[in-house]
Every structure is written in C-alpha cells, then in structure tokens.
C-alpha positions in Angstrom: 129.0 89.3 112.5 126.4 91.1 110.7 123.4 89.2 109.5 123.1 88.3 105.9 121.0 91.0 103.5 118.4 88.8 101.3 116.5 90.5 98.6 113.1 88.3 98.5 111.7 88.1 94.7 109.2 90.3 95.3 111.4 93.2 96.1 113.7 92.4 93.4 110.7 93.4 91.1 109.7 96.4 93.2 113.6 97.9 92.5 113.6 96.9 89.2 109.6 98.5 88.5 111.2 101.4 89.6 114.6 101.8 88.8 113.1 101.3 84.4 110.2 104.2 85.2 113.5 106.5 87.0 115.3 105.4 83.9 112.7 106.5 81.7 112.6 109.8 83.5 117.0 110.5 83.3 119.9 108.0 83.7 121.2 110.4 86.0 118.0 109.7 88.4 118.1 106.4 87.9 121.7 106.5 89.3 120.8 108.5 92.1 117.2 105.9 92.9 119.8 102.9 93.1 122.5 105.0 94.9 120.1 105.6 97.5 118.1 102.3 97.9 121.8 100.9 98.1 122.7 103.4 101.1 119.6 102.3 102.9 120.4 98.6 102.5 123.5 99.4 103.7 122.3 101.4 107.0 119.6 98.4 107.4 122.4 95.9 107.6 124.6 97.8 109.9 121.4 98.5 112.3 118.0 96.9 111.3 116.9 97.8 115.5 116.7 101.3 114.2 113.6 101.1 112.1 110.9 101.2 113.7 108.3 98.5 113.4 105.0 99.2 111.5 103.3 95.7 111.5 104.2 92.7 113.9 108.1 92.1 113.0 107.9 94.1 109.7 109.8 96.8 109.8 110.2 100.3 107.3 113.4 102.2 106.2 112.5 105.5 104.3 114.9 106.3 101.1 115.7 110.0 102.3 115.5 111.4 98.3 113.0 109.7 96.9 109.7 108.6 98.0 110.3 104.9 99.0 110.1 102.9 101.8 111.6 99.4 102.2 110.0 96.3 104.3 112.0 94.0 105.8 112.2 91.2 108.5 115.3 90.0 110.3 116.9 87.9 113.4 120.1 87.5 114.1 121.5 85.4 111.0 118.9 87.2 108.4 117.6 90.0 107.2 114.6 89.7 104.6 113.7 92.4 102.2 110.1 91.9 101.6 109.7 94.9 99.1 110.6 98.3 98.3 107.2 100.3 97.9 106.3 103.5 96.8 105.0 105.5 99.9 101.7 106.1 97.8 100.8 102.5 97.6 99.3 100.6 100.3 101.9 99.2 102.5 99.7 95.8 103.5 99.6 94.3 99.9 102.1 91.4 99.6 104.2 92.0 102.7 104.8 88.0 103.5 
C-alpha cells in the first residue's frame, strides 16, 4: 500500500501563488504548471526513495517544464509536501 500524499498549508499557497501568476501569463500554461506539478505528485507517491535528499529527511522533486522543485518528507504511512518553491528562491525558508 502506497503512503498517503498530504499537501501541508504552506504548499497549498506555494501552488496556488503560482498557478494565479501562470494564469495571468495564459490559461493554457496554467494548465500545463498544474498538469506537471500533478505528474510529479504522482511519481513522488509511487517512489519518494528516488529523490534525493537535500537537507536531513527533506527531500526535492524537480517539475521537468517549469522551474519548480517540491519539498517533501515521508515514512511509510506519509508523505508530507512541505512546499513547492521556485528554484530561484532560497530553498531553507519555511521548510518545517
């Protein structure tokens, strides 16, 4: 059994931060932003192991189209999505 995908509050605001500026830019980007953040959610619940760790139990996926890169934290009944940063901001701020 897979462990459960949560979205912490934090990361919820991240997505939607970013999903309104794609918006902004085209619907059809914005489309594409969520498609992708949704395929890495996906990929990080079928194999969190594969992400490599960048501080102490954090770990980072990489959206392959756009420049984002999502934090998370699991075992084996959980996996927490601390936030979905831009790659240009500094990783450390509000990772717990």
């Amino acid at each position: 059994m897979s462990p459960a995908v949560v979205i912490r509050a934090a990361a919820v605001l991240d997505l939607a931060s970013a999903h309104a500026w794609y918006l902004k830019e085209s619907d059809n980007l914005a489309t594409r932003f969520q498609s992708e953040v949704d395929a890495a959610m996906v990929s990080i619940g079928r194999n969190p192991q594969m992400y490599p760790s960048v501080r102490g139990d954090i770990r980072r996926a990489m959206t392959r189209r756009f420049p984002y890169a999502i934090y998370f934290i699991f075992n084996e009944r959980r996996i927490s999505v601390l936030r979905v940063l831009h790659q240009a901001r500094d990783a450390s701020e509000g990772l717990r």
